[in-house]
Backbone as a printed PyTorch tensor [residue, N CA C, xyz], in Angstrom:
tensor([[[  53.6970, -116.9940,  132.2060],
         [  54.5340, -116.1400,  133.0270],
         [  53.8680, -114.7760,  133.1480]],

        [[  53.5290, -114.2010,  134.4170],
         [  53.3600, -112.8850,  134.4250],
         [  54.5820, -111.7180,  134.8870]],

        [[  54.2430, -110.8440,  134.4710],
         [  55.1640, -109.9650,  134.1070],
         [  54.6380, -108.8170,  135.1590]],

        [[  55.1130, -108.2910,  136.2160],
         [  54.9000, -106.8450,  137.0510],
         [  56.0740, -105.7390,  136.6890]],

        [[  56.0440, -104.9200,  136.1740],
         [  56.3130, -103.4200,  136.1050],
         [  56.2670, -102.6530,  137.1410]],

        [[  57.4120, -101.7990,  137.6630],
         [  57.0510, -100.6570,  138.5080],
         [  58.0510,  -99.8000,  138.2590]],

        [[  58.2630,  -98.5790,  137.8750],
         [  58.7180,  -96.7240,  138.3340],
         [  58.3080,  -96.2330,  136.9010]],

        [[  59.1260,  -95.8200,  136.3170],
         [  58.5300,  -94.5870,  135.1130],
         [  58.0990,  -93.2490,  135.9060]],

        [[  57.7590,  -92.5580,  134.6610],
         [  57.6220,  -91.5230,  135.1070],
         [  58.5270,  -89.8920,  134.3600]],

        [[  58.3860,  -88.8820,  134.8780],
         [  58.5700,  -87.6530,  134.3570],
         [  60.2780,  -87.2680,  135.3920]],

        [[  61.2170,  -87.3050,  134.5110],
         [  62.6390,  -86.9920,  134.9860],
         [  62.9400,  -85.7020,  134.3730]],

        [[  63.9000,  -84.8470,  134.8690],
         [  64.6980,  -84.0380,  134.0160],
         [  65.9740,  -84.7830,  133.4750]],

        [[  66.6170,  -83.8580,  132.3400],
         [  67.3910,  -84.3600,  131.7330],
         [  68.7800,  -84.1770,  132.7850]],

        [[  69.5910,  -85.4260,  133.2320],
         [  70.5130,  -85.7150,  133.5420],
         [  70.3190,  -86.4840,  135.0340]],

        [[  68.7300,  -86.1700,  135.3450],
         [  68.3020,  -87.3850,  136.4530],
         [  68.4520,  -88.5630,  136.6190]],

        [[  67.8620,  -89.2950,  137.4950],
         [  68.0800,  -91.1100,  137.2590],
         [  66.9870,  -91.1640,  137.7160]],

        [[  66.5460,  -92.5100,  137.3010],
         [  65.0670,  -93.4220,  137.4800],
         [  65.4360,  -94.8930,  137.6580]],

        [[  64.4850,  -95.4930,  138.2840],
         [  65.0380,  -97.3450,  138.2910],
         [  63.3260,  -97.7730,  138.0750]],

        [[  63.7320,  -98.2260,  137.3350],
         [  62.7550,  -99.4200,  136.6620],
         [  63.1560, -100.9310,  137.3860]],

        [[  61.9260, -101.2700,  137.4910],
         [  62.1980, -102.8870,  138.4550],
         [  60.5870, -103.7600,  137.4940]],

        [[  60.8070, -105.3250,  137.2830],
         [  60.0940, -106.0570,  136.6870],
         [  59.9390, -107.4970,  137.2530]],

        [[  59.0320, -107.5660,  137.8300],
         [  59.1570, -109.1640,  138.7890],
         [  58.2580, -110.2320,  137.4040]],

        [[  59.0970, -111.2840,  137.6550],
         [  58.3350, -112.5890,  136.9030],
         [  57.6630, -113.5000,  137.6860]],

        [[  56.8880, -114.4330,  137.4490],
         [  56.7190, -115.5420,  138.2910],
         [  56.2250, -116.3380,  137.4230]],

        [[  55.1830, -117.5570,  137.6050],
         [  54.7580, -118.8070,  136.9950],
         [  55.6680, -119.4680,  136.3410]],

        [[  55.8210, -119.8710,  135.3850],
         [  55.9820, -121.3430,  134.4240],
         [  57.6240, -121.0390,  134.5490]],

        [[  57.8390, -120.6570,  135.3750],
         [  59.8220, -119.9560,  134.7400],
         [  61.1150, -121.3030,  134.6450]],

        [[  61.7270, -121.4300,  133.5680],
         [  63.0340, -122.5260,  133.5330],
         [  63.8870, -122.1320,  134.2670]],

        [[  64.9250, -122.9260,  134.4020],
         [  65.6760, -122.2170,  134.9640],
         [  67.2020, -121.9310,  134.7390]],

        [[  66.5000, -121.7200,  132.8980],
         [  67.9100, -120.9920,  132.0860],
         [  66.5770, -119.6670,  131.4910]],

        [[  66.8140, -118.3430,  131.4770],
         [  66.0070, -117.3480,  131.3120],
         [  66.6060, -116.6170,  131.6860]],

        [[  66.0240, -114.9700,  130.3860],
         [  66.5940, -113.5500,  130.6150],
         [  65.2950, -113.0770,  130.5320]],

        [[  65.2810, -111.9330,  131.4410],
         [  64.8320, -111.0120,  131.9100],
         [  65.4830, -109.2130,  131.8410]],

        [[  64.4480, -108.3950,  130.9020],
         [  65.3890, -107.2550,  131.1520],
         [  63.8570, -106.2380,  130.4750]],

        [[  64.6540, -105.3880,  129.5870],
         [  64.2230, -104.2030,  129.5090],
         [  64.3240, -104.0630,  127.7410]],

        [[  63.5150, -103.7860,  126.7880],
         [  63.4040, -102.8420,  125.8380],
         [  62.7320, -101.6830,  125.7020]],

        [[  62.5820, -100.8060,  124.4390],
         [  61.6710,  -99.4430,  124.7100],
         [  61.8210,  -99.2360,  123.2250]],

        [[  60.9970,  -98.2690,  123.5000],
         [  60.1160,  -98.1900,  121.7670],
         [  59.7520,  -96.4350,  122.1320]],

        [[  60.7370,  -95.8700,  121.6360],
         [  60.0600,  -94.1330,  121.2370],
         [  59.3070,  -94.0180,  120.3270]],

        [[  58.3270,  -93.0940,  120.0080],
         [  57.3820,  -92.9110,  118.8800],
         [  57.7170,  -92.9290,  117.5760]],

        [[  57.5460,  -92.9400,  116.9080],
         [  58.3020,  -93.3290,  115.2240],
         [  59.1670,  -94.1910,  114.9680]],

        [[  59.6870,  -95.5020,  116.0860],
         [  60.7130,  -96.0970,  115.7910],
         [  60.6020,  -97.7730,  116.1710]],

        [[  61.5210,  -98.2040,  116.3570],
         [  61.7070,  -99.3270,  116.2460],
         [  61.6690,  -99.7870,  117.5890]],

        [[  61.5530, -100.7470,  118.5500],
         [  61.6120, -101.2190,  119.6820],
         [  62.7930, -101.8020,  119.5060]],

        [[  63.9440, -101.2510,  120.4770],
         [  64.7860, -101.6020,  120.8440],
         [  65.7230, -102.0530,  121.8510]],

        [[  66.2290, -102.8760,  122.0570],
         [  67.1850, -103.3740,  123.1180],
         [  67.6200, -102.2050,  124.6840]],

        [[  67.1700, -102.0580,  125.5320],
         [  67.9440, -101.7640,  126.8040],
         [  69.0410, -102.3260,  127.5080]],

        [[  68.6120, -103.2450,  127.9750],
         [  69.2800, -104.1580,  128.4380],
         [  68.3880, -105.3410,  129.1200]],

        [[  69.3510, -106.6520,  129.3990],
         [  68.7440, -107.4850,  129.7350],
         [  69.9090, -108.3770,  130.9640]],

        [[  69.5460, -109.5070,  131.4370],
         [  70.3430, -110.3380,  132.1890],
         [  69.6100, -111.7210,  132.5360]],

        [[  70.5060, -112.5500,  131.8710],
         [  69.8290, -114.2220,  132.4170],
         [  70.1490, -114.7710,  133.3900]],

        [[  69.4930, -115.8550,  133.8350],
         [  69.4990, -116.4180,  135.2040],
         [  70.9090, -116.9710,  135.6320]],

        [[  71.9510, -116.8450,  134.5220],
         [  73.3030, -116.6720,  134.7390],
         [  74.2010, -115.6330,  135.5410]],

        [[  73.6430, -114.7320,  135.2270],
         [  73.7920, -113.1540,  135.5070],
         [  74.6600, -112.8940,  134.6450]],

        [[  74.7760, -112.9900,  133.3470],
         [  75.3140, -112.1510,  131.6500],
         [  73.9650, -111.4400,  131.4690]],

        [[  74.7910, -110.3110,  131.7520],
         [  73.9260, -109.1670,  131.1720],
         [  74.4510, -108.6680,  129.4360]],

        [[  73.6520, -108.0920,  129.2310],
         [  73.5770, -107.6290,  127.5010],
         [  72.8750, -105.8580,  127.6760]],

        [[  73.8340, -104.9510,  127.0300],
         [  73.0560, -103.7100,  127.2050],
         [  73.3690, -103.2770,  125.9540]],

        [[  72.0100, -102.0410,  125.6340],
         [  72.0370, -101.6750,  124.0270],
         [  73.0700, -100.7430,  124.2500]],

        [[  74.1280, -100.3570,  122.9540],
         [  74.9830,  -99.1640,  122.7630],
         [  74.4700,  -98.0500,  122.4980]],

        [[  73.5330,  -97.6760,  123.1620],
         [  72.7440,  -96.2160,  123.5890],
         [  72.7720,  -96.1140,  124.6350]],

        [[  72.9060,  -97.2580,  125.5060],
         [  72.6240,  -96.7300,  127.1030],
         [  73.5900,  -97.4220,  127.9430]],

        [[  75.2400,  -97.7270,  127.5300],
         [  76.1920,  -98.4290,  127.9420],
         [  76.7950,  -97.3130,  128.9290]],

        [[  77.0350,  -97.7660,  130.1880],
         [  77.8170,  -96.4760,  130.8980],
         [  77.0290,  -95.9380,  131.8080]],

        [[  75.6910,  -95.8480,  131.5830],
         [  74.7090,  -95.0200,  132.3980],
         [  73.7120,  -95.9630,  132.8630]],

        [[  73.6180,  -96.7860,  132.0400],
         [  72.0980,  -97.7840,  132.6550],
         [  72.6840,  -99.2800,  133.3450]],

        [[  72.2780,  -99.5570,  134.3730],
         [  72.7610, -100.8710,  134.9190],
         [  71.7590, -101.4580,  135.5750]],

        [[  71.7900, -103.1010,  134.8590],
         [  70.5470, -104.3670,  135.0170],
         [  71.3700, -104.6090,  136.4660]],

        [[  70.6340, -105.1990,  137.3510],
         [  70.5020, -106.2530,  138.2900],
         [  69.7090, -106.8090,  138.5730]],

        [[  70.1780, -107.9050,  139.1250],
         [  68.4540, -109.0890,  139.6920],
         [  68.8100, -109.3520,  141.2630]],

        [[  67.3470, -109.8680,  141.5050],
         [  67.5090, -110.2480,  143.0070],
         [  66.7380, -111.8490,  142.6580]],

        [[  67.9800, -112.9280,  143.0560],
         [  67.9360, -114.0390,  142.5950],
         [  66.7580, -114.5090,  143.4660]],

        [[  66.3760, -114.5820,  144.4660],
         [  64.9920, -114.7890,  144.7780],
         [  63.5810, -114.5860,  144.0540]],

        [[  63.3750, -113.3380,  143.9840],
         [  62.6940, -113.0320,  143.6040],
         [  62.4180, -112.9190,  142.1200]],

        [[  62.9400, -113.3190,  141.1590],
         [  63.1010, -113.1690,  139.8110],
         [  62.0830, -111.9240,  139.6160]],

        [[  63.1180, -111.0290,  140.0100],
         [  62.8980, -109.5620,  139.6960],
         [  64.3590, -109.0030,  139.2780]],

        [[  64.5350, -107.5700,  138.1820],
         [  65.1710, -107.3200,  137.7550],
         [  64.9260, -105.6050,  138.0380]],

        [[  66.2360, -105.0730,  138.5580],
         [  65.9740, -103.6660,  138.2970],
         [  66.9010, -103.2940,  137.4710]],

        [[  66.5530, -101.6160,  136.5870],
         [  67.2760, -101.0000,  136.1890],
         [  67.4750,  -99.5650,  136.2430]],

        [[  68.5420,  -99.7120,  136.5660],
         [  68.9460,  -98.0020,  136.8670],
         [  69.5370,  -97.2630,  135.8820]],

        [[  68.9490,  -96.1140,  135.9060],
         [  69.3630,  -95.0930,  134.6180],
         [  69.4120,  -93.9170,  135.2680]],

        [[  70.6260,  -93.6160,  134.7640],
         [  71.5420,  -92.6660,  135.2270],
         [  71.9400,  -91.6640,  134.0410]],

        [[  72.1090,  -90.5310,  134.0810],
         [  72.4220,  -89.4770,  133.4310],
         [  71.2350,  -89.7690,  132.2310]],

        [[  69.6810,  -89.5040,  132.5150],
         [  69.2160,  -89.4560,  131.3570],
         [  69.1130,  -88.5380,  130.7580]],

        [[  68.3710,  -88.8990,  129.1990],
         [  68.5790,  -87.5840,  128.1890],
         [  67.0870,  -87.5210,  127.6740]],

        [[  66.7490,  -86.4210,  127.0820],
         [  65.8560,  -86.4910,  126.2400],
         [  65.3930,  -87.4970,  125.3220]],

        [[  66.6750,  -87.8560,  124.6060],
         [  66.4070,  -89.1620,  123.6570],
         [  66.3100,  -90.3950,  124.6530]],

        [[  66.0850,  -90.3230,  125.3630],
         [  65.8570,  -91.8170,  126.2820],
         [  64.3110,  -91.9120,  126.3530]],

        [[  63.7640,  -90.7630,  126.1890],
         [  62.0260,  -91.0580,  126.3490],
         [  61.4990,  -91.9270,  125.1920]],

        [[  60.5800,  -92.6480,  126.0930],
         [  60.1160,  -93.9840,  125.2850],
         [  59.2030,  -94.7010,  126.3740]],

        [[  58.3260,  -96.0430,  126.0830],
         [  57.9940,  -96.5340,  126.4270],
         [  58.7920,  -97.8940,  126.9870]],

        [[  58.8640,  -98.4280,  128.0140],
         [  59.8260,  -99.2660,  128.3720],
         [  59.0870, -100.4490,  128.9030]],

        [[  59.2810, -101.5120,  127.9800],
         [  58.8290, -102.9710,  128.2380],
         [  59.9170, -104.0350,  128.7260]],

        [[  58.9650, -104.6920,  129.7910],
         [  59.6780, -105.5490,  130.0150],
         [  59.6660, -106.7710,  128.9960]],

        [[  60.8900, -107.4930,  129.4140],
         [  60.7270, -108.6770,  128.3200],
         [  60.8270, -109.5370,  129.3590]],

        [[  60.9570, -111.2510,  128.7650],
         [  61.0790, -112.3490,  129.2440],
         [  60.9630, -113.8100,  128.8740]],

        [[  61.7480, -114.4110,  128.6650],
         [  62.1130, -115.3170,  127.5940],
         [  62.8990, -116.7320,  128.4290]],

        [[  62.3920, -117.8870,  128.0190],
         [  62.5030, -118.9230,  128.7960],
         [  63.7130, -119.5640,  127.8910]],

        [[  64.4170, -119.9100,  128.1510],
         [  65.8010, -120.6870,  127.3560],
         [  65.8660, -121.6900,  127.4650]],

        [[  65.1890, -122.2980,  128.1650],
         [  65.2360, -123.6310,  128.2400],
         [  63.6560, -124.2420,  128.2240]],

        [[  63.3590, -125.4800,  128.0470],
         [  61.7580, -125.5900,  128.1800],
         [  60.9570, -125.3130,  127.2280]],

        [[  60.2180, -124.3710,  127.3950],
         [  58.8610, -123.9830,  125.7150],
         [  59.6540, -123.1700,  125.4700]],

        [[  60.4310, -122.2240,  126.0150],
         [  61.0410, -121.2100,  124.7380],
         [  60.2450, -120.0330,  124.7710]],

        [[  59.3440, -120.2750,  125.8310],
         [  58.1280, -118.9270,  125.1690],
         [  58.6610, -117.3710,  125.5150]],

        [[  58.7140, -116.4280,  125.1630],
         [  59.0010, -115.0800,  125.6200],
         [  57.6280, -114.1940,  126.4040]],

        [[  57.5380, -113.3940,  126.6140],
         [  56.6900, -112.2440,  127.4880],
         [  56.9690, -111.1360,  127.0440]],

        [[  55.8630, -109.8490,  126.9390],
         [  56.1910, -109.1340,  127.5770],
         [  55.0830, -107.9310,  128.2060]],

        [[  55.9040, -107.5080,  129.0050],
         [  54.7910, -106.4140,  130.0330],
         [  54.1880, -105.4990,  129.5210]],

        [[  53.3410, -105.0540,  129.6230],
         [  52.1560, -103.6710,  129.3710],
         [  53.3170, -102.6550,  129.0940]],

        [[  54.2000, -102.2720,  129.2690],
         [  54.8230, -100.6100,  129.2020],
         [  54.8420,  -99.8450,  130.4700]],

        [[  55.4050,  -98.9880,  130.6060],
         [  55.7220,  -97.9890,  131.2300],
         [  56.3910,  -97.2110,  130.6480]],

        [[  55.7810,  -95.6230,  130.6730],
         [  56.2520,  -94.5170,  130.2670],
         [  57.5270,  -94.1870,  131.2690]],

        [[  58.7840,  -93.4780,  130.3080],
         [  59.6230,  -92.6860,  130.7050],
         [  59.9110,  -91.7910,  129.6550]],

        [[  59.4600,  -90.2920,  130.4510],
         [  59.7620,  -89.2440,  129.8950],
         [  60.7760,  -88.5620,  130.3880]],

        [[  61.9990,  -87.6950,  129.8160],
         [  62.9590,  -87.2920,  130.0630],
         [  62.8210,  -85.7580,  129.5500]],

        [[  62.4720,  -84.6590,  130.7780],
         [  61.9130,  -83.3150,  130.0880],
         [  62.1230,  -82.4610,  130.8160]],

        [[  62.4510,  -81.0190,  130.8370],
         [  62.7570,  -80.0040,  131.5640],
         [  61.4330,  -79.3490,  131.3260]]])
């Protein structure tokens, strides 16, 4: 499965940004697709995500402000983030994980989002 990335980038604090992640090759067709991120000193953690169901899952850091969608064609996923903060800067990977079939997961190179006045 390859994995495409596109926005990131340099926001002020209380801006919005949308992150979008297209899949293609080997894909089942039970699979989630979404978003984690990893700030410097820490742990890589959950954003959000959404499977080919459309149940989405979002981390309780970014409930309220960040919202997954897909465009069922294209097994692409965007996400919009809204009211960001400082603590939102991080590196933001896509993920991707087959649920049915091999099981295998993905994930994308990164993209920076910095949140800075």
């Amino acid at each position: 499965v390859q994995l495409v990335e596109s926005g990131g980038g340099l926001v002020q604090p209380g801006g919005s940004l949308t992150l979008s992640c297209g899949a293609s090759g080997s894909i089942s067709w039970l699979y989630v697709l979404g978003w984690h991120r990893q700030a410097p000193g820490k742990e890589r953690e959950l954003v959000a995500t959404i499977n080919s169901r459309s149940s989405s899952t979002y981390g309780d850091s970014v409930k309220g402000r960040f919202t997954i969608s897909r465009d069922y064609g294209l097994n692409t996923v965007y996400l919009q983030m809204n009211s960001l903060k400082p603590e939102d800067t991080a590196v933001y990977y896509c993920y991707f994980r087959n649920l049915a079939g091999d099981l295998a997961e993905y994930w994308g190179q990164g993209t920076q989002v910095t949140v800075s006045s």
